[in-house]
C-alpha positions as CSV (number, residue, x, y, z in Angstrom):
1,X,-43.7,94.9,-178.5
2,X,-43.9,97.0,-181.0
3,X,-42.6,100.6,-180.7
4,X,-45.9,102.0,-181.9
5,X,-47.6,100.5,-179.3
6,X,-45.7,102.0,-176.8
7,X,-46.4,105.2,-178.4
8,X,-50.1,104.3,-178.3
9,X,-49.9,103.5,-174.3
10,X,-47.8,106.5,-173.8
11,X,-50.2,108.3,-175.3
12,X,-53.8,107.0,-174.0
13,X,-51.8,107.9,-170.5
14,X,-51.0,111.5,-171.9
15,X,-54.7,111.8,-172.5
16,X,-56.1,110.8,-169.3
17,X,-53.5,113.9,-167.5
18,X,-51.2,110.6,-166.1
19,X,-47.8,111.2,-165.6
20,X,-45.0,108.7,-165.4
21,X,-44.6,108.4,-162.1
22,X,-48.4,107.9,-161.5
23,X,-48.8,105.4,-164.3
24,X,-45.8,103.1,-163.2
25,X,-47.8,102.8,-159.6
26,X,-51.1,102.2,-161.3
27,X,-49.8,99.5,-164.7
28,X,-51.8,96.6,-164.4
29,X,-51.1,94.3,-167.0
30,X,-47.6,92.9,-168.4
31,X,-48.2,96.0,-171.4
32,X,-48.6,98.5,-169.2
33,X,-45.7,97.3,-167.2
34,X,-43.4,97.7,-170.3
35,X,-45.0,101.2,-171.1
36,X,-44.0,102.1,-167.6
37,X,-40.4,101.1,-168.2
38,X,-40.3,103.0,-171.2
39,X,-42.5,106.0,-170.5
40,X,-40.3,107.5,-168.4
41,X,-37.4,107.5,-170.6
42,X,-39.6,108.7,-173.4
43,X,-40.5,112.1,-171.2
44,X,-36.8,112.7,-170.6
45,X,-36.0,112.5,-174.1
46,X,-38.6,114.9,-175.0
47,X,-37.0,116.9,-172.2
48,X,-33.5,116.6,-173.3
49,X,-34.6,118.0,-176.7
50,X,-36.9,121.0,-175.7
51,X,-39.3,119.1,-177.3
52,X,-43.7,118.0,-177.2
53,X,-45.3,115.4,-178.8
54,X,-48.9,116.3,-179.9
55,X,-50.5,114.9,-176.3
56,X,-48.1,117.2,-174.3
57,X,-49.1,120.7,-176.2
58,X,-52.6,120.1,-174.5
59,X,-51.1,118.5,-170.8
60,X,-49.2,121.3,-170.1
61,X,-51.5,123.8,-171.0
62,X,-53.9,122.0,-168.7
63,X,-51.7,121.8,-166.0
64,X,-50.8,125.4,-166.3
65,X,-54.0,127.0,-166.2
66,X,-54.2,124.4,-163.0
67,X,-51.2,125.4,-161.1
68,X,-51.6,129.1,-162.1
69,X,-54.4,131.2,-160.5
70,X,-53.1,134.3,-162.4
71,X,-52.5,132.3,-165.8
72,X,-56.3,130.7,-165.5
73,X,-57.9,134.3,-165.0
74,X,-56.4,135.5,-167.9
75,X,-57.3,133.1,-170.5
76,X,-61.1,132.8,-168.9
77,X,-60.8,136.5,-169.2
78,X,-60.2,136.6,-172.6
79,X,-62.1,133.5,-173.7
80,X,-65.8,135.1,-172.4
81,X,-67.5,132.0,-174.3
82,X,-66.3,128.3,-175.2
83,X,-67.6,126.3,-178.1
84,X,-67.2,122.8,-178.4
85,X,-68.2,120.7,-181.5
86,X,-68.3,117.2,-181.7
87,X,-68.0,117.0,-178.3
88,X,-68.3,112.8,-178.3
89,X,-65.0,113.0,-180.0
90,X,-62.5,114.8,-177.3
91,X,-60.4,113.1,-174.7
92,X,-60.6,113.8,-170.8
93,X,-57.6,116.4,-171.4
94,X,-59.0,118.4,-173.6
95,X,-62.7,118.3,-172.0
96,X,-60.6,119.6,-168.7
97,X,-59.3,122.9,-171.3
98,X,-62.3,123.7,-172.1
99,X,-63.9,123.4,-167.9
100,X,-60.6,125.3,-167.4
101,X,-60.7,128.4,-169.7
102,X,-64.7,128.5,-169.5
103,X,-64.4,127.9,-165.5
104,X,-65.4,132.3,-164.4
105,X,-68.1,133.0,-166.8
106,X,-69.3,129.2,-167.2
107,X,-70.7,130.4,-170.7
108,X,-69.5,127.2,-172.5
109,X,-71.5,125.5,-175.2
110,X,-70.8,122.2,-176.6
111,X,-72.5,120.3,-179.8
112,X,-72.4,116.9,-180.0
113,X,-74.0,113.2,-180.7
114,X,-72.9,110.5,-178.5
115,X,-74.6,108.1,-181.0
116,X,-71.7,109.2,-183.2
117,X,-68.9,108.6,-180.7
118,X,-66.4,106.2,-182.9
119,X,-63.5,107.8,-181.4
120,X,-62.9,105.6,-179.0
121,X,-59.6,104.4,-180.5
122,X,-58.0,107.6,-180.6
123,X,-58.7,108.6,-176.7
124,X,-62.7,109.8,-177.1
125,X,-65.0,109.5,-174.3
126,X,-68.0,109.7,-174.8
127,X,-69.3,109.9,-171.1
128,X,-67.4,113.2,-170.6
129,X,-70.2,114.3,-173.4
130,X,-72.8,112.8,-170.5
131,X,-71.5,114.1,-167.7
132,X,-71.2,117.5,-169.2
133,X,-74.6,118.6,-167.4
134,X,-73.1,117.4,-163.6
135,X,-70.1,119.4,-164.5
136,X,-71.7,122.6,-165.4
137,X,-74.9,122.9,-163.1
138,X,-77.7,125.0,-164.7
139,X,-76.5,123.8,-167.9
140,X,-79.3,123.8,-170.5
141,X,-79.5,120.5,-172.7
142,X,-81.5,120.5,-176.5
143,X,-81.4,117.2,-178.4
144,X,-81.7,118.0,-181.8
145,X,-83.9,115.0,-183.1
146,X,-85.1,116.5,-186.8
147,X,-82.6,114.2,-189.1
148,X,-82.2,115.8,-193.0
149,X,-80.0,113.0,-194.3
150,X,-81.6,109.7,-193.8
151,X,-85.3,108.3,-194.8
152,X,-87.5,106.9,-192.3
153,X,-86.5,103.5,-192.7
154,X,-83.1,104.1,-192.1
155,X,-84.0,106.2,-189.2
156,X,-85.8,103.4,-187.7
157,X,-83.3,100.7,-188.1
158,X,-80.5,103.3,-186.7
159,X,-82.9,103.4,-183.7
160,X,-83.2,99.5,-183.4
161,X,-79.3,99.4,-183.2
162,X,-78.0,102.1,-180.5
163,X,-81.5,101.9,-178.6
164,X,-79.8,99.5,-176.7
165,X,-76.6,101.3,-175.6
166,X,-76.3,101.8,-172.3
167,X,-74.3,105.6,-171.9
168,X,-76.7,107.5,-174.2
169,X,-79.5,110.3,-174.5
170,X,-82.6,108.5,-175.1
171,X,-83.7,110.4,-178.6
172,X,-85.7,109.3,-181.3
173,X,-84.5,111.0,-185.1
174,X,-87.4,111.9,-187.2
């Protein structure tokens, strides 16, 4: 197996808020089996070194402002509003940052097209984008449907395409 691909496993895990331990228990495949050997090793290493990779600076910031009453209170203190654009794009991590730091005031705005989701790769979900109204009751939803790029035609035929998708706002771009 390649060692990017470990990365890559490591790293979809980091996203998701799953730590070693919890991801050995719950690898289902021969892949994730191996990323469970080496996932471990990989956090102690990081450990060793007083050291983050890119999916940690987000984990433990979430999992600070969880643990810690008197941490969470002063970043949603300070952070009176929360803007998020291209919301389609962000991972379950940082989605749970943002319900975090906007959690007192609830005065959280996010922009977003989940016909535009083609993150997927890289950890986006779009559903958190769907979901976002559930999580923040009250919450007022405007689709923007006025399109300044694209001609009719192309508008139509777009339409044609992602009508079908199942996880979506039903819009229709003019």
């Amino acid at each position: 197996i390649p060692p990017r691909a470990f990365l890559n496993g490591i790293s979809r895990a980091k996203e998701k808020l799953i730590a070693p331990d919890r991801y050995s228990r719950e690898a289902a495949s021969f892949f994730e089996e191996q990323v469970s050997r080496v996932y471990p090793a990989y956090q102690a290493r990081l450990t060793k070194a007083s050291a983050l990779d890119f999916d940690d600076i987000l984990g433990y910031a979430v999992r600070l402002l969880e643990s810690s009453e008197a941490t969470r209170e002063k970043y949603q203190e300070r952070f009176l509003s929360v803007l998020v654009d291209e919301v389609q794009d962000v991972n379950f991590t940082q989605y749970r940052f943002a319900q975090l730091v906007s959690g007192k005031h609830k005065n959280i705005s996010i922009v977003g097209d989940d016909d535009q989701s083609i993150y997927g790769w890289r950890g986006a979900d779009v559903s958190l984008m769907l979901q976002f109204a559930s999580d923040f009751p009250g919450a007022k939803v405007i689709t923007l449907e006025q399109n300044y790029r694209s001609t009719k035609k192309i508008l139509e035929a777009a339409y044609h395409v992602i009508r079908h998708n199942r996880s979506r706002t039903d819009k229709r771009l003019w």
